[in-house]
C-alpha positions as CSV (number, residue, x, y, z in Angstrom):
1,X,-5.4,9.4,5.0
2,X,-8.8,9.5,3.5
3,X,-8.4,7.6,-0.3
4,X,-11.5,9.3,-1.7
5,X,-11.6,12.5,-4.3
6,X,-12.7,16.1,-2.2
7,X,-16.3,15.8,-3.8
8,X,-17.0,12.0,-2.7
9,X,-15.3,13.1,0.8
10,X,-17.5,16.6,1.3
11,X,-21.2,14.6,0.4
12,X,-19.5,11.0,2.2
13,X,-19.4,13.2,5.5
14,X,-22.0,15.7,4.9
15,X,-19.9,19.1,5.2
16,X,-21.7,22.8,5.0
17,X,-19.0,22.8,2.6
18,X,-19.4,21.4,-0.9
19,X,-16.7,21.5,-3.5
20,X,-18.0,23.5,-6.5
21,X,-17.3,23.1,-10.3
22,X,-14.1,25.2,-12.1
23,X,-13.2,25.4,-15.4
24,X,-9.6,23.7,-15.5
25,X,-9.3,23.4,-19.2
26,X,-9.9,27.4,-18.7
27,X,-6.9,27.8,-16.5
28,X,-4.1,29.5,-18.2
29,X,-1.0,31.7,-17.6
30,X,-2.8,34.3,-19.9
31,X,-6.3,33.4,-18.9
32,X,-6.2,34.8,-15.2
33,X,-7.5,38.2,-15.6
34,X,-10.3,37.7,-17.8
35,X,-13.6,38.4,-17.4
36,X,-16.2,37.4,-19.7
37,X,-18.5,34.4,-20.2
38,X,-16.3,31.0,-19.6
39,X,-17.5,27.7,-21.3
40,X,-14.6,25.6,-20.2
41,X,-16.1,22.9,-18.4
42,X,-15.9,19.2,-18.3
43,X,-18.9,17.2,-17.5
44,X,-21.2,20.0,-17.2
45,X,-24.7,19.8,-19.3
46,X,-25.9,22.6,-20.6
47,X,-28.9,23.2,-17.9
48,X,-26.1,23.1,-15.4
49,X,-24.3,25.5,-17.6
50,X,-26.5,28.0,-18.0
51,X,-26.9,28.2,-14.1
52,X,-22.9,29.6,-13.9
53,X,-23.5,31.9,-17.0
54,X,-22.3,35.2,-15.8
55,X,-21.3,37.5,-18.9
56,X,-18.9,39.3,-17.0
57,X,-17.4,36.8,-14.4
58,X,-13.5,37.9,-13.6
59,X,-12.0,34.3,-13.6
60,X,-9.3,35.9,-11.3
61,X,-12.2,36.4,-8.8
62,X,-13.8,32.7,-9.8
63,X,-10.1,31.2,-8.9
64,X,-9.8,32.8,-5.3
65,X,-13.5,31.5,-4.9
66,X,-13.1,28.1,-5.5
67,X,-9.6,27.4,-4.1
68,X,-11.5,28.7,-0.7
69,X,-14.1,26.6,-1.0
70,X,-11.9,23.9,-1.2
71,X,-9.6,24.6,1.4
72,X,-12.8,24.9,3.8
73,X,-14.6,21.5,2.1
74,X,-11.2,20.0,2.9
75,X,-10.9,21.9,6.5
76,X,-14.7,20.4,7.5
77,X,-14.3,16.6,6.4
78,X,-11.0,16.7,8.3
79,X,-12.7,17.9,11.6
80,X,-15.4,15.7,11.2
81,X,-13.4,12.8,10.2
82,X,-11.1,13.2,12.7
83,X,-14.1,13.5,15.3
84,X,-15.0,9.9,14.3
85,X,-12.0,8.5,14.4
86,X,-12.0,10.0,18.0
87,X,-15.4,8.9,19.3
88,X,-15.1,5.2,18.0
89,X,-11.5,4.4,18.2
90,X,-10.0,6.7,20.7
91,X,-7.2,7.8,18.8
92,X,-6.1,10.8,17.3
93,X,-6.2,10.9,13.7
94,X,-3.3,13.9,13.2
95,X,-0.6,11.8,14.7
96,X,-0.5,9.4,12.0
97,X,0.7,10.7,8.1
98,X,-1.3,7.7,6.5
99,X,-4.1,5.4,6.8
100,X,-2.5,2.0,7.1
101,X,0.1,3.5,10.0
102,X,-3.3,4.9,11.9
103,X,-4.0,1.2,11.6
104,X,-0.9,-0.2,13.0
105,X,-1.3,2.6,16.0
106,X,-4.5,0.6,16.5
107,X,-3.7,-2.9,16.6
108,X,-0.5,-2.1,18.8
109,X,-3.2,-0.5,21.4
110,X,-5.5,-2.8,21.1
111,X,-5.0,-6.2,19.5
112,X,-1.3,-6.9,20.1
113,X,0.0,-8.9,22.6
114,X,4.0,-8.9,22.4
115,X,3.2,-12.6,20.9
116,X,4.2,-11.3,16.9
117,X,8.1,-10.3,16.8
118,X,8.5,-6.3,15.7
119,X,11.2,-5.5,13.5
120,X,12.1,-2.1,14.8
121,X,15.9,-1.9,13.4
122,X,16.2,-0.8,9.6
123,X,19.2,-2.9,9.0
124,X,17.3,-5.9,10.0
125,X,14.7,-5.4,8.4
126,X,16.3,-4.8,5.0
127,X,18.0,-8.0,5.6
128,X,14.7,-9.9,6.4
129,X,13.1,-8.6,3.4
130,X,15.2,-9.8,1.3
131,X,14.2,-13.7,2.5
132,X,10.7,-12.8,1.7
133,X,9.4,-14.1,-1.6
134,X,6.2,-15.1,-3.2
135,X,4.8,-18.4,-4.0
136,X,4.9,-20.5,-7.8
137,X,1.6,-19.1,-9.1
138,X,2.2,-20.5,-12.4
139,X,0.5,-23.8,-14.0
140,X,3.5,-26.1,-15.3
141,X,0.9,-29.1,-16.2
142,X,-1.9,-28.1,-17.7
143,X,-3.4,-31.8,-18.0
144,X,-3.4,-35.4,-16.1
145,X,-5.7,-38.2,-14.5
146,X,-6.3,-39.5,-11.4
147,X,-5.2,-36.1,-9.4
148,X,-5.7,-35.0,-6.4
149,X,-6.5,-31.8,-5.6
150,X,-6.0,-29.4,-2.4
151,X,-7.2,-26.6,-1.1
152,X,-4.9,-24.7,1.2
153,X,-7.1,-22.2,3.9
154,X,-5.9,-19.7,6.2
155,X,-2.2,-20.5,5.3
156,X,-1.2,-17.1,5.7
157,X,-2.6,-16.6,8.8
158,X,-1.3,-20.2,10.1
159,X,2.1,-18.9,9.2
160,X,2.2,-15.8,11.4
161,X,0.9,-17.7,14.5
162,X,4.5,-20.1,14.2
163,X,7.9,-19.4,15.1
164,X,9.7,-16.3,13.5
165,X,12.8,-15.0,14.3
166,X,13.0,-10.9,15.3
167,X,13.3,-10.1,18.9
168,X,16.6,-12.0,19.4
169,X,18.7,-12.1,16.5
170,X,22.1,-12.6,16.4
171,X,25.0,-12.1,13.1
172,X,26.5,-14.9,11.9
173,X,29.0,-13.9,9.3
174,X,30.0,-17.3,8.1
175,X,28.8,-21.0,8.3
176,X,30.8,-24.2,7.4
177,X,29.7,-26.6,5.4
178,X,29.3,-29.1,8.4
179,X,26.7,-26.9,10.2
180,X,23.6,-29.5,10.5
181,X,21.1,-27.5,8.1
182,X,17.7,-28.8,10.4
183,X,20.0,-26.5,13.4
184,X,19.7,-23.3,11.5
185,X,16.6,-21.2,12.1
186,X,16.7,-17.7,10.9
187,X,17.3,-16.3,7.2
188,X,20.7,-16.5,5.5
189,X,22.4,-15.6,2.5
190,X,22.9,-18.9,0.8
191,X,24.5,-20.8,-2.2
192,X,21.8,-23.2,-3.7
193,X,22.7,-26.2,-6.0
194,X,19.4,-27.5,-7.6
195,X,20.0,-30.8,-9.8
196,X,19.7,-30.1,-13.4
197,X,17.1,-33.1,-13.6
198,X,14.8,-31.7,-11.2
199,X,11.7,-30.3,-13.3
200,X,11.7,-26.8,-11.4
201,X,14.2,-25.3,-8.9
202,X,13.4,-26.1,-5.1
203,X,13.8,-22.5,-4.0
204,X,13.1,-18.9,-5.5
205,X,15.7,-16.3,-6.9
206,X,14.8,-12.7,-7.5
207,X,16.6,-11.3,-10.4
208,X,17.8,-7.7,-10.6
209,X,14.1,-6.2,-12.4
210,X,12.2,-7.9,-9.8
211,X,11.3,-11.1,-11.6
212,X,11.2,-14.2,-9.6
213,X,12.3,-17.3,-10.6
214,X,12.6,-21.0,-10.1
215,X,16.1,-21.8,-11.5
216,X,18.1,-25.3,-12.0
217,X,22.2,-25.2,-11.3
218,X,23.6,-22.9,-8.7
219,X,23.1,-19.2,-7.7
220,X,22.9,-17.0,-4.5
221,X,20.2,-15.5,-2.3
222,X,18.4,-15.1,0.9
223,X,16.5,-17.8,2.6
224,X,14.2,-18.3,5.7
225,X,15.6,-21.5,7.1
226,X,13.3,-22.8,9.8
């Protein structure tokens, strides 16, 4: 919920609370009833040092310490984060497990307007995913004259605002070859023929380690047809 270490969190949101310095490289199976002088420290300059020195410290003692200093560092930044949340957004923070799903809470509340299909079912959604691929990032000609050039803005965004199939989706199991292909509108699980002589495939295939291709010749996969 909060992507930030417990010492950047504690300072970030002021707590009494601050998360203090343990050895680690000092914490061993045989280490936890000793008490002496412990010089185990990462990061830790010697004026900073010499502030801890303690001859006799029980490192059983320094343990309980400064796991419950961290439990109540953590305890205060969650109050106070969750107060936040609260007074801007007027949401509660504890009924979401992550950041990005106290996000979606919020634009369901507040900036969604039943215009943007939801995909609530998992079987459809594993289906639709499946007709989701990137776009050719790659440079196949590295060289030419007289080109033109584009720049493509907002496309993603343009995208979502168009016609996508969700709410109402039927199952069509099977389609015969005379189905008029500019009809369909929804994704399917298609054989593509690219011509050999074609200098790239037309469509994408995703291959079993997650590579995607371009291929020539024939193979199988889903497809948003719109």
């Amino acid at each position: 919920m909060l992507n930030s270490s417990l010492e950047k969190l504690g300072y970030n949101f002021d707590v009494d609370t601050k998360k203090s310095i343990f050895p680690h490289e000092f914490a061993k199976s045989n280490t936890l009833f000793y008490k002496g002088d412990i010089k185990f420290y990462s990061d830790l300059n010697y004026t900073e040092y010499y502030k801890l020195k303690v001859d006799n410290l029980s490192f059983k003692d320094k343990a309980l310490k400064y796991m419950s200093i961290d439990i109540n560092c953590l305890y205060e930044v969650l109050i106070k984060a969750a107060t936040s949340f609260f007074m801007k957004y007027n949401i509660q923070m504890l009924e979401y497990k992550i950041i990005s799903g106290l996000s979606y809470g919020l634009f369901l509340r507040d900036y969604f307007d039943k215009n943007i299909p939801l995909i609530n079912t998992p079987s459809m959604y594993q289906y639709i995913k499946q007709g989701y691929y990137g776009g050719i990032t790659e440079v196949y000609i590295t060289s030419g004259k007289d080109l033109y050039y584009y720049v493509v803005n907002y496309l993603y965004p343009y995208v979502t605002l168009q016609a996508m199939p969700g709410i109402q989706c039927t199952k069509e199991n099977l389609l015969w070859r005379g189905t008029f292909i500019n009809n369909l509108f929804g994704f399917y699980y298609c054989e593509i023929i690219t011509p050999n002589d074609l200098y790239i495939g037309l469509l994408p295939h995703r291959t079993n380690d997650g590579s995607l291709l371009f291929l020539l010749g024939k193979w199988r996969g889903w497809y948003f047809s719109e």
